[in-house]
N, C-alpha and C positions, 0 to 999 in steps of 0.2 A: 696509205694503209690498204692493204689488200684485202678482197671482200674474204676468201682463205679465214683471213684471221682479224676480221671488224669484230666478229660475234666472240672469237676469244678472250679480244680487248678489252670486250665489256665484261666479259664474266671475272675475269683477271683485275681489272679496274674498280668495280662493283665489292669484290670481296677483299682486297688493299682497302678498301675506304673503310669498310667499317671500323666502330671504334669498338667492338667486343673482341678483334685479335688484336692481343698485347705485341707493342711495339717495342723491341730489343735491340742494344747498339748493334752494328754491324761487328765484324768479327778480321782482324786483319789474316789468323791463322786459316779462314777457308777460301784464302787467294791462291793459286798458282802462283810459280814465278811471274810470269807473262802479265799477273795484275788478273787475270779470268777468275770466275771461280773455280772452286776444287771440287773433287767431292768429297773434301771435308767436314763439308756442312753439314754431309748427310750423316758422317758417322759425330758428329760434336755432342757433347752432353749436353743437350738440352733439356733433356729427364721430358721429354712429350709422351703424354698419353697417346693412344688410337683416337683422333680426328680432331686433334686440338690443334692448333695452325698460332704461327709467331710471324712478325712479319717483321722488316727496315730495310734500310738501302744502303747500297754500297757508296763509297765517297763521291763516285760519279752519280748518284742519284739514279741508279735502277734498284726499281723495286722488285723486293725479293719476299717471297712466303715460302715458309716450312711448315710441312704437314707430318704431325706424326701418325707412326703406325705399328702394327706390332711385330713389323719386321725392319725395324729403322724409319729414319724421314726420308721425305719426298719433298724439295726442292724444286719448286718453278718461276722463274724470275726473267725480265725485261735481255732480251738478248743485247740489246744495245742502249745507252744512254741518250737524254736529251728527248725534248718533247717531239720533236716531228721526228722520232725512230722507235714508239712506241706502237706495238700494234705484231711483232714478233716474241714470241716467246720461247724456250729452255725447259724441261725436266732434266732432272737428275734423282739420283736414289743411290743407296745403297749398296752393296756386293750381293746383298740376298735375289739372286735366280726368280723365287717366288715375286716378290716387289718389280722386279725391272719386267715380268709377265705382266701382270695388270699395268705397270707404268711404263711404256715404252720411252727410254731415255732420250733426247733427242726435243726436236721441233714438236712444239704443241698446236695441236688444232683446234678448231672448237670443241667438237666431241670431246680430244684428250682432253679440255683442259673441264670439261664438264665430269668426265669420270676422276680428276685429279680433286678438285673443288668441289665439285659438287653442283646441288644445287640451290645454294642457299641465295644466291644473289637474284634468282627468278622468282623467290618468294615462296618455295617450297620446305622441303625437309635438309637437312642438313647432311645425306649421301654423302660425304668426301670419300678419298682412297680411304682414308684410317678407320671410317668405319667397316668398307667391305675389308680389309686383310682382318679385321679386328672376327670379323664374321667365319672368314677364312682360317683363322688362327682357333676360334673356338670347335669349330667341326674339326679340325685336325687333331685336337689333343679328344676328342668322344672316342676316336676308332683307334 
């Protein structure tokens, strides 16, 4: 594991564990042809509030968390399967412009995966994306 992304591991690992996100079967519809995921997941009816998070795995056993928000979910999950290729990670999101600005799609760092998450696994307040779009989405409909 690369030092890059040890500290993403654990923040990623830390909030997979807990048992307050509800654990949902995996879904065959947000596969690709290829067996990857899609970004289907991001637009699937999950009915998710701003910063409520669902979590399971795909049949290959990477773990995947969905974050809702009030521009769609946010999707970050295990880039590879298998315990010794844990330690990379995936975002995905949405079609919304606004979402893919705060969540850059792609390879997650620590930082991202601290602005996607949050901070809940360090023992602090509960920050995920779904609270700031939720923040974002409120100042937008005042003006």
């Amino acid at each position: 594991m690369s030092s890059k992304s040890s500290g993403a591991d654990w923040i990623f690992s830390e909030t997979f564990k807990s048992e307050k996100i509800k654990t949902i079967p995996y879904d065959k519809k947000w596969e690709a042809p290829e067996g990857e995921l899609s970004s289907a997941i991001c637009h699937s009816n999950l009915a998710l509030a701003s910063n409520r998070m669902l979590k399971c795995r795909d049949p290959n056993g990477r773990r995947i968390l969905i974050i809702g928000t009030s521009f769609g979910n946010v999707v970050v999950y295990d880039r590879q399967s298998g315990e010794n290729k844990k330690g990379e990670f995936v975002s995905m999101t949405g079609s919304s412009k606004l979402l893919q600005a705060v969540v850059r799609p792609g390879e997650v760092t620590e930082q991202g995966m601290l602005a996607i998450l949050g901070n809940r696994s360090l023992g602090g307040g509960i920050e995920n994306v779904g609270n700031v779009t939720y923040d974002i989405a409120d100042e937008l409909s005042r003006n």
